[in-house]
N, C-alpha and C positions, 0 to 999 in steps of 0.2 A: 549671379553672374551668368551662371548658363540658361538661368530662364530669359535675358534679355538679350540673350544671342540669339536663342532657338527661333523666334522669329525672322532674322536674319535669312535662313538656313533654308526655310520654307519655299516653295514653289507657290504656294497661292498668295504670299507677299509678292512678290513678281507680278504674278497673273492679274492679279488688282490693280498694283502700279497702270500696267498697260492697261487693264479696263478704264483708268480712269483718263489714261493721255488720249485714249479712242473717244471719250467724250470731248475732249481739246479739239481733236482733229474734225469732228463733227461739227463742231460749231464755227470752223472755218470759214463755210460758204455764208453765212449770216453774217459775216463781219463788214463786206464793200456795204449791205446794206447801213447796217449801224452805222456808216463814214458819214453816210450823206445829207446829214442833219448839217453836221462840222461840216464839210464840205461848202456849203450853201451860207453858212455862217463864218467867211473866211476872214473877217477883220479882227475874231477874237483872239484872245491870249489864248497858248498852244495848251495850257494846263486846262484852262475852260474845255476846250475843243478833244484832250483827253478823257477828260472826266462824261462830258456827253455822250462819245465814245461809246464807253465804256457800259455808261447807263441802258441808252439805247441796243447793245448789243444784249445785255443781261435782259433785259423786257422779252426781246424777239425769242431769245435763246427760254425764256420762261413759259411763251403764248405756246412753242410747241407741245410742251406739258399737258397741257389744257386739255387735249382729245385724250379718249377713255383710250383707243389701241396703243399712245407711246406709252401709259402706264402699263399697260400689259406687257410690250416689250421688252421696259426695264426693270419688270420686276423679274421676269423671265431670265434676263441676264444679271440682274445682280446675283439671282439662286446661285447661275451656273457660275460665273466667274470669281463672284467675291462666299460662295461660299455662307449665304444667311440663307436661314430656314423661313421663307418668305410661301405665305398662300399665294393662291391666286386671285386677284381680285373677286366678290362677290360678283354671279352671273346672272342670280335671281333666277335661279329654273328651280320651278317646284315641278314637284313628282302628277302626272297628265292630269290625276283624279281630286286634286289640291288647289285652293287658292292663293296666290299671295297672302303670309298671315298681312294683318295690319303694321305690326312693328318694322317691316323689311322696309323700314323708309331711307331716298335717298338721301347720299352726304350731302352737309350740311356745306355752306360758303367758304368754312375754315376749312374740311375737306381738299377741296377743289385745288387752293393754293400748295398744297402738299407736293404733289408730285413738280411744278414747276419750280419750287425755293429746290427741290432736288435737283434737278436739271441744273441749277445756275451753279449751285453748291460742285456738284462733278465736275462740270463745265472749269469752276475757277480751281480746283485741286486738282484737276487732269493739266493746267497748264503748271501748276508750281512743281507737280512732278516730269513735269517735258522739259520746262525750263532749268529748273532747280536744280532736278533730279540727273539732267543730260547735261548740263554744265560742269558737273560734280566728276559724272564718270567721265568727260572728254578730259576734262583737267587730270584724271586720274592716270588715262592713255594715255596721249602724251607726253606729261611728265617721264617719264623715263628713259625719255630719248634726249633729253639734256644733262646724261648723267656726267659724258665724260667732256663735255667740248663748250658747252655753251651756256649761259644764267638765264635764270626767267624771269621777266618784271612783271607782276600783279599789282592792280591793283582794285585795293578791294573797298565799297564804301568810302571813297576819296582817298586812302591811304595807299602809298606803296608800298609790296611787300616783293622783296629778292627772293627768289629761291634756285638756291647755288647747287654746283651738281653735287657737294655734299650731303644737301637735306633733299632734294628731291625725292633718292629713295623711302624719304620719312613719308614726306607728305603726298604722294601719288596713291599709296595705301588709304590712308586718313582720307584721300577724295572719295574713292571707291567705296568705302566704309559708309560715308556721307550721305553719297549716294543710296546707298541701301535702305539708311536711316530714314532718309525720307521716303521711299517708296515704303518702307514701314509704314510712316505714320501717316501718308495717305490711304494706303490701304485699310490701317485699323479706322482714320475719320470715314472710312465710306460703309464699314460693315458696322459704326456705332451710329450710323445717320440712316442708312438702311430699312431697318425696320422701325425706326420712327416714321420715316418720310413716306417708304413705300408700304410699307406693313397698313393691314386693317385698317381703317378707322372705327369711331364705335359704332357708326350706322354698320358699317361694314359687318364688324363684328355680331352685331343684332341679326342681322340679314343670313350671315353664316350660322347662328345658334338656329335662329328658326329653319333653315334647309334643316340643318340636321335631326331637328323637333319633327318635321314633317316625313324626312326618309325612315327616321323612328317607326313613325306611326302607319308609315306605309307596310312598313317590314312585317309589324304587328298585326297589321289588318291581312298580309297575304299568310302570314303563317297558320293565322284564322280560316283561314281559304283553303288552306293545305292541308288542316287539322280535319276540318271537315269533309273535303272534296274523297281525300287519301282513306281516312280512316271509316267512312260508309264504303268505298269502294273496296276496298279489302275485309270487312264486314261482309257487306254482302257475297264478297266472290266466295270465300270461304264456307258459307251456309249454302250456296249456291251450288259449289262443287260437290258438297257432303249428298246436297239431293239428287244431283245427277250420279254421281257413285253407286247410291243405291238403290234409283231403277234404271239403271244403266241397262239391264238385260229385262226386263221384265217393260216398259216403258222409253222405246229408246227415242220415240219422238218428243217426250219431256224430258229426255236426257241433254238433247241438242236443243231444243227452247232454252233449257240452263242454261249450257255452253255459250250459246250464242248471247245472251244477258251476261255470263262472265266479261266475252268480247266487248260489247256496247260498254261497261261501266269501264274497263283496265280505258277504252280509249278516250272517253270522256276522261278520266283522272289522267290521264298521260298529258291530256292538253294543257290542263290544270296545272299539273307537275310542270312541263316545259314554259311556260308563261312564268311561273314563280323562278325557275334557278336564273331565268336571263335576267330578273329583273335584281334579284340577287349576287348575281356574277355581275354587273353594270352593263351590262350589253344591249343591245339594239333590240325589246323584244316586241312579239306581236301584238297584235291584238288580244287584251283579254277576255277569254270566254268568259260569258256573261249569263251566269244562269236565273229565271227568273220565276216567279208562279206559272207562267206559261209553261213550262216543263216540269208542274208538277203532277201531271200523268204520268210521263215517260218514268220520275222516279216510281211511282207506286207500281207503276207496272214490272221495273226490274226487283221488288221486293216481291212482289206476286212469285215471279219466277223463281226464289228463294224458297218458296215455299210458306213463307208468311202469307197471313189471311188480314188484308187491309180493308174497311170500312171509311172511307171517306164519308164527310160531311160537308159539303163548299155551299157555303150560302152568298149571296151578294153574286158580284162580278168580281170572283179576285183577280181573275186574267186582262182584267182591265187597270191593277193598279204597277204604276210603272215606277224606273229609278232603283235609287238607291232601296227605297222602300220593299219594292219588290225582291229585289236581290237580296237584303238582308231577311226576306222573310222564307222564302226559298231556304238559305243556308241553313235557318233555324230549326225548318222541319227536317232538313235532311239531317241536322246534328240528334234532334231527337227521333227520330226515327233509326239512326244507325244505332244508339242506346235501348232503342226499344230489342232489337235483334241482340245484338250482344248481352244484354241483361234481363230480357223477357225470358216468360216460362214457355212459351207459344200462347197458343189461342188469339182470339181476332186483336189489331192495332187500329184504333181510332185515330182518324186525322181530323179534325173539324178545324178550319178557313172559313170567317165568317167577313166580309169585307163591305164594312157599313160606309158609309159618309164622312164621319169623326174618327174615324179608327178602326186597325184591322185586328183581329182575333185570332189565335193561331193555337193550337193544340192537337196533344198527342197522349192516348190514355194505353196503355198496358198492361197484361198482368207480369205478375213478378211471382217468384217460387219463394216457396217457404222457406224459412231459415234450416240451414241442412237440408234443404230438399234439392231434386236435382234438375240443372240448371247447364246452358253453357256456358265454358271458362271461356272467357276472353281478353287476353292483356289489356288494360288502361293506363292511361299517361295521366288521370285526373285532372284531365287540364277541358274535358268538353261543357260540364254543367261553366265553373269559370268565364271559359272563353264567350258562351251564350248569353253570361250577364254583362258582360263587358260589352260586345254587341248591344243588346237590350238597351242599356245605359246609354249608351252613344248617340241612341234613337229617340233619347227621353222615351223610352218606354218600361213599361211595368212585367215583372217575371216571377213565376209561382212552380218551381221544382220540389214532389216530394211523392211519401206516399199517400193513395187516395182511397180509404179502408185499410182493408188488411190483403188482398191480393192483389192493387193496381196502384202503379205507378202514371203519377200527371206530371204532363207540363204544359205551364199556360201561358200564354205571350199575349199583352197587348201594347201593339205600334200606334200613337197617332198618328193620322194621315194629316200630312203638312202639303199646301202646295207647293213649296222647294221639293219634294221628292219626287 
């Protein structure tokens, strides 16, 4: 009993009612149209000339459907008024570095009809709750003013029906009730039609799984970005500091060469850093810094200033290889190179870049400290060798992490070189 009042009770039975009589009211101006068929055909029978009517007007009232903004519209308004937990249409924006996958195909012909059978659906339950619904509660108003002096004659579906000022007070309630009942059960037909009609389709839904497959993948590729970019730059400042600490008095113009390499790295990762949170917050953000082999001096040169003793080998033209290619061969070394520092014993770090025709080559050799022996401590997330084969994979490429003897540590990368890159 009281669950089938509580709806009664409600503010957004109401608030639907009236969304759905504001589709009544809309469809207004399309009606002289709809006449003019009947109009032109005036010798028919008035039921014919209704029913054409009728038809005509439902067609018109349907074609508005048809454009993609009145669905946006009304999906928009049924969230707010009636109260469905409705997406937004699919917008198909992938993330700048992303293709359309293949599956994001548009909706299908049955699609299409969806949002208009809505339109006509509101359309005709916005009039049975203006008609129905307003007939019920006028009946309900005035009744009560023929309680003491006057009869009412109704009649309803060809029947008369009296209502004397004895039962009036009965039935002026029972309209009012009426009335209610039906904006109930318009409002429940529009939020159980709702997310059929305007809800997803399954292109739709395809279209949305894959956005979110690709925001996934974006999130993951920048956290890789951050893994890297963050934790050489704090690697390095840290060894960096230590050397400038202690010839600070004795060497102060290699004190400020450090310093100044602290500088250069904290603002390279700050771009890095600031690039990722906007992209992460949803925000407008810039330009991504794009680092590539062409800046891999500038890295060896900030590890110099650490204090590490670096030995490059670059064979080929790698500053000629471009893309994605290059940017993920850059991150590579820089991920193994900030490992060499944090887990090296010192002594010299090999870089050898060999950048052939069919494929580039990349490697990074170390020594490592003997078990018990001493070494710097530096936190790990275990997440750098990982994240470097995940990368590697990505690229169809080939990866070799381990140690190489008994004092050195490799790692060995081979990228083919694709014309896509």
């Amino acid at each position: 009993m009281i669950r089938g009042i509580r709806p009664l009770l409600r503010g957004s039975t109401y608030t639907g009612a009236l969304f759905a009589c504001s589709g009544a009211l809309a469809s207004l101006p399309l009606l002289p149209f709809a006449m003019l068929p009947a109009l032109a055909w005036s010798s028919g029978p008035y039921g014919v000339h209704a029913a054409v009517t009728l038809l005509v007007w439902a067609v018109l009232i349907g074609a508005i459907g048809l454009a993609r903004t009145t669905r946006r519209a009304l999906v928009v308004a049924a969230r707010r008024l009636l109260g469905v937990p409705l997406p937004d249409p699919a917008a198909r924006r992938w993330p700048a570095n992303a293709a359309a996958p293949a599956n994001a195909a548009a909706p299908d012909g049955t699609d299409r009809w969806r949002t208009p059978l809505w339109l006509v659906l509101h359309v005709a339950l916005g009039w049975t709750a203006a008609l129905g619904g307003g007939v019920l509660l006028l009946m309900g108003v005035s009744l009560p003013g023929n309680w003491l002096d006057t009869e009412l004659r109704l009649s309803l579906f060809g029947h008369a029906v009296e209502v004397t000022d004895g039962w009036s007070w009965v039935a002026a309630p029972v309209c009012v009730l009426m009335a209610a009942v039906v904006a109930v059960a318009v409002t429940g037909a529009l939020r159980w039609l709702a997310p059929r009609l305007l809800g997803p389709s399954s292109a739709e839904r395809l279209a949305l799984a894959a956005e979110r497959e690709l925001r996934l993948a974006e999130r993951n590729r920048l956290a890789h970005e951050l893994h890297d970019s963050i934790g050489h730059t704090l690697t390095a400042a840290t060894i960096q500091a230590a050397v400038a600490g202690e010839v600070l008095s004795a060497d102060p113009v290699a004190a400020r060469a450090a310093m100044r390499s602290i500088e250069e790295s904290a603002r390279a990762a700050l771009e890095d850093l600031d690039y990722v949170l906007g992209v992460l917050r949803e925000e407008q953000a810039g330009t991504a810094p794009t680092r590539t082999l062409a800046d891999l001096p500038e890295l060896l040169d900030r590890l110099r200033h650490a204090g590490a003793v670096v030995e490059p080998e670059l064979l080929g033209e790698p500053a000629q290889v471009q893309g994605t290619l290059s940017r993920a061969a850059y991150r590579i070394l820089q991920e193994g190179l900030t490992n060499a520092l944090r887990h090296g014993a010192g002594g010299p770090i090999t870089v050898r870049v060999v950048a052939g025709a069919d494929g580039l080559e990349l490697g990074v050799v170390n020594r490592i400290a003997a078990v018990g022996g001493p070494g710097r401590a530096f936190p790990t997330s275990g997440h750098g060798l990982p994240g470097l084969a995940e990368r590697v994979r990505l690229l169809h490429g080939e990866i070799e992490a381990g140690p190489d003897g008994t004092q050195h540590w490799r790692l060995a990368v081979r990228l083919p070189v694709r014309s896509s890159a």
